[in-house]
C-alpha positions as CSV (number, residue, x, y, z in Angstrom):
1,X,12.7,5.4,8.8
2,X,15.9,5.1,10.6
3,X,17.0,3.1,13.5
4,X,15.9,4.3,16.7
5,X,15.7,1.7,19.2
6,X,17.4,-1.7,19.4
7,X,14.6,-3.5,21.5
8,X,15.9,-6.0,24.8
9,X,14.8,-9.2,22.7
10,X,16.2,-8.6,19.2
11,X,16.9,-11.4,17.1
12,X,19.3,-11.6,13.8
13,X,17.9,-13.3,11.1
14,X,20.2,-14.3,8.0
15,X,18.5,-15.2,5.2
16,X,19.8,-17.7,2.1
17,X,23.6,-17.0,3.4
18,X,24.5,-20.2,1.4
19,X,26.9,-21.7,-0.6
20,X,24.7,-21.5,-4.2
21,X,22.9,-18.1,-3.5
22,X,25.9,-16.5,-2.5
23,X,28.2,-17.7,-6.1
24,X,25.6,-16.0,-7.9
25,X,24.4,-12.6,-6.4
26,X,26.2,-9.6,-7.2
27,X,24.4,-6.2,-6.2
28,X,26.2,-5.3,-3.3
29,X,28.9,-7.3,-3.7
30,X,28.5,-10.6,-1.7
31,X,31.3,-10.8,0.2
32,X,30.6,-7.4,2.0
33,X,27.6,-8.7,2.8
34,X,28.8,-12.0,4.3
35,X,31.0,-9.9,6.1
36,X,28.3,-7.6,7.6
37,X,26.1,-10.4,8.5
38,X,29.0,-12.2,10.4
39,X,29.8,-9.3,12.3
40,X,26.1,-9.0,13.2
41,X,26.1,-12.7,14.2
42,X,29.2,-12.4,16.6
43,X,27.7,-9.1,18.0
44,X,24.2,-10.2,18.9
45,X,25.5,-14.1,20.8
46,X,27.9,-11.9,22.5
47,X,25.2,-10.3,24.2
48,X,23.2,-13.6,24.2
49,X,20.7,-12.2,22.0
50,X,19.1,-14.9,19.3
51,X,20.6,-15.5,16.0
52,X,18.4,-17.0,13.5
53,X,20.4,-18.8,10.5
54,X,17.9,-19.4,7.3
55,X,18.5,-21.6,4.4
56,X,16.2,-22.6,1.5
57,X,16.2,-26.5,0.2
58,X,14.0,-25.9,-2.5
59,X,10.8,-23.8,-4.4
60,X,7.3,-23.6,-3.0
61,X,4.8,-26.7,-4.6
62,X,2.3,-24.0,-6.1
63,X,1.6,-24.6,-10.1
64,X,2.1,-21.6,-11.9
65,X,3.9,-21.4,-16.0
66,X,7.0,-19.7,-14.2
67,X,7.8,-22.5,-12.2
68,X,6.7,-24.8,-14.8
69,X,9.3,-23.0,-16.7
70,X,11.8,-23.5,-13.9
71,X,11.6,-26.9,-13.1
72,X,12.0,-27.3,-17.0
73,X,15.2,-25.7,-17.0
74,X,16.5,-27.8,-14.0
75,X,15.9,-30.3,-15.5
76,X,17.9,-29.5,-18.6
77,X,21.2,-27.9,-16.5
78,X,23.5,-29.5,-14.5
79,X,22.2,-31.4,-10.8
80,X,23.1,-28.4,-8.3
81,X,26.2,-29.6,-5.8
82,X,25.7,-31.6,-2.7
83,X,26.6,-28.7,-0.8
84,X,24.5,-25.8,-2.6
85,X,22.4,-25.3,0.4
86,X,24.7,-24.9,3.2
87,X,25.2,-22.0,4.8
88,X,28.8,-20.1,4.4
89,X,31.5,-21.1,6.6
90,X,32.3,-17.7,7.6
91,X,28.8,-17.0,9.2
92,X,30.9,-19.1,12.0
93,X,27.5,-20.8,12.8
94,X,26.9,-21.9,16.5
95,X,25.0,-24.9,18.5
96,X,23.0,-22.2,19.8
97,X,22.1,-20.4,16.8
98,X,18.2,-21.5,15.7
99,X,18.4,-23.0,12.1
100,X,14.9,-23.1,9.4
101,X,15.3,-24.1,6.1
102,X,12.5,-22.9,4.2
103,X,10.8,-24.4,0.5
104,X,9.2,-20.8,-0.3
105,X,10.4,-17.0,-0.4
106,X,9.9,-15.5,2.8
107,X,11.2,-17.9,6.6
108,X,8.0,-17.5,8.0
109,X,5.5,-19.7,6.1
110,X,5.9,-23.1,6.7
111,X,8.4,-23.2,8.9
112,X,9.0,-22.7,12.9
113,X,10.4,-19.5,13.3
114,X,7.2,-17.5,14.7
115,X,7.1,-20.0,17.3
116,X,11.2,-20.2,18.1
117,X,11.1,-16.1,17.9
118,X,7.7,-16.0,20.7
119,X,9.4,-18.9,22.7
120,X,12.6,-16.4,23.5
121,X,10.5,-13.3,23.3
122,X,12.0,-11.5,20.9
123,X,10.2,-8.6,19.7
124,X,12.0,-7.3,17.3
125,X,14.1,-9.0,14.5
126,X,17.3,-7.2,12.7
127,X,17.3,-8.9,9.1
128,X,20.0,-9.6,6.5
129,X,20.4,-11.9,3.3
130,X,19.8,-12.6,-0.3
131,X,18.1,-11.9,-2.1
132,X,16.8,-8.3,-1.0
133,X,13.4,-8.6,-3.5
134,X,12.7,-12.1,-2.6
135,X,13.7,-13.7,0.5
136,X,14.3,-10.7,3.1
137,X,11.6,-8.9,1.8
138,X,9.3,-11.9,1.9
139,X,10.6,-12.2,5.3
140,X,10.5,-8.7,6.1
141,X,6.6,-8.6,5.2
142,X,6.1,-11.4,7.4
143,X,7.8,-10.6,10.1
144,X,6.0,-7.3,10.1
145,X,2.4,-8.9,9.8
146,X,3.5,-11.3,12.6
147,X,3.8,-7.8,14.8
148,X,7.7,-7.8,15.4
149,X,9.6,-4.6,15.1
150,X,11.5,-4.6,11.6
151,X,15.2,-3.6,11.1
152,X,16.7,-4.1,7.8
153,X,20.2,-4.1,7.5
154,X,20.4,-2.4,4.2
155,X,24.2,-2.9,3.5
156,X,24.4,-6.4,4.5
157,X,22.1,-7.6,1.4
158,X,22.0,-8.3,-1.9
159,X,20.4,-9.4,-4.9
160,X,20.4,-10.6,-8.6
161,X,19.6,-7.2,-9.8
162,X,21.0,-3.7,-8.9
163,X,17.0,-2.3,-9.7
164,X,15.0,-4.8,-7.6
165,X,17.4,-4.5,-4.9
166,X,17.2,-0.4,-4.8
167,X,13.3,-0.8,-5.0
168,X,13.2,-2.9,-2.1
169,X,15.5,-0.7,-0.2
170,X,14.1,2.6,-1.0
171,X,10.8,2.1,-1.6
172,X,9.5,-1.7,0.0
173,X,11.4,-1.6,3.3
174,X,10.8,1.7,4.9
175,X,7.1,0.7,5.4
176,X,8.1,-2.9,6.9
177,X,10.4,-1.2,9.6
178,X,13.5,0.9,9.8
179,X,16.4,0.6,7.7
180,X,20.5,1.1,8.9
181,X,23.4,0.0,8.0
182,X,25.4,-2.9,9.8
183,X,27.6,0.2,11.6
184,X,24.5,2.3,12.7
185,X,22.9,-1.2,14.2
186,X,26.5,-2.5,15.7
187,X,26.2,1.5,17.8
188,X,22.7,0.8,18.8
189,X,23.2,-2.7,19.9
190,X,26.2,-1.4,22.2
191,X,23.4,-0.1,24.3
192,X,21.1,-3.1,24.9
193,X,21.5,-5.1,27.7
């Protein structure tokens, strides 16, 4: 489904736009998609409209082999730097903006952005990020379970693997909301507000 409407209380939210996830995604290429997100930042605070900046800090504290397996290999590769998990400088992050740093996939569990998003009365959230089969589309679930009207900025994401990222863009997302690209949601937000 396509963008049709770009509700009064939107909200932007950026997922994993940080220093570590961004040196290692290529499918789109990450610095489009930087790009793309920061021209969706700057649009939505210049019509005061929430912008929601989301980085992760570490992996959920579930038991399963896999991350039994991962924490293995941590353990046996170099410590990560000290700034892996902040965001990129060109997101040109605000006082204003709402900041969640999540432990799992999606921003929604375990975190305060349900609340944050009801508290300004946003209805609708307009997502972007890496990685497309992880943390948007774990976000993008929620969000939709949560009752918010889903847009998913489908060339301002990207992820570890050009198949996984097609499959949630073609086959995941339009059942979670309406997909555009950054252009088609920069002409519908010209007419909010």
């Amino acid at each position: 489904m396509t963008l049709t409407v770009m509700d009064e209380r939107a909200a932007l939210v950026v997922i994993d736009l940080q220093k570590a996830t961004v040196a290692r995604t290529t499918e789109p290429p990450t610095a489009e998609v930087v790009q793309r997100s920061a021209e969706l930042a700057k649009a939505f605070r210049d019509r005061g409209l929430p912008v929601v900046l989301v980085n992760v800090t570490g992996g959920a504290p579930g038991r399963t082999d896999a991350t039994q397996a991962q924490a293995k290999a941590q353990t046996q590769t170099p410590k990560r730097p000290a700034d892996w998990a902040e965001l990129v400088p060109e997101l040109d992050a605000h006082p204003d903006d709402l900041r969640v740093t999540k432990q799992t996939w999606g921003a929604f569990h375990g975190t305060s952005l349900h609340g944050d998003l009801q508290a300004r009365g946003v209805t609708q959230v307009v997502l972007t990020g890496i990685a497309t089969s992880i943390g948007v589309e774990s976000t993008a679930r929620a969000a939709h379970e949560h009752g918010y009207h889903v847009v998913l900025a489908v060339d301002a994401m990207s992820d570890l693997d050009p198949v996984t990222h097609r499959h949630s863009i073609e086959r995941v997302f339009p059942r979670l909301g309406e997909t555009a690209t950054t252009a088609e949601i920069l002409e519908v937000l010209t007419r909010v507000g």
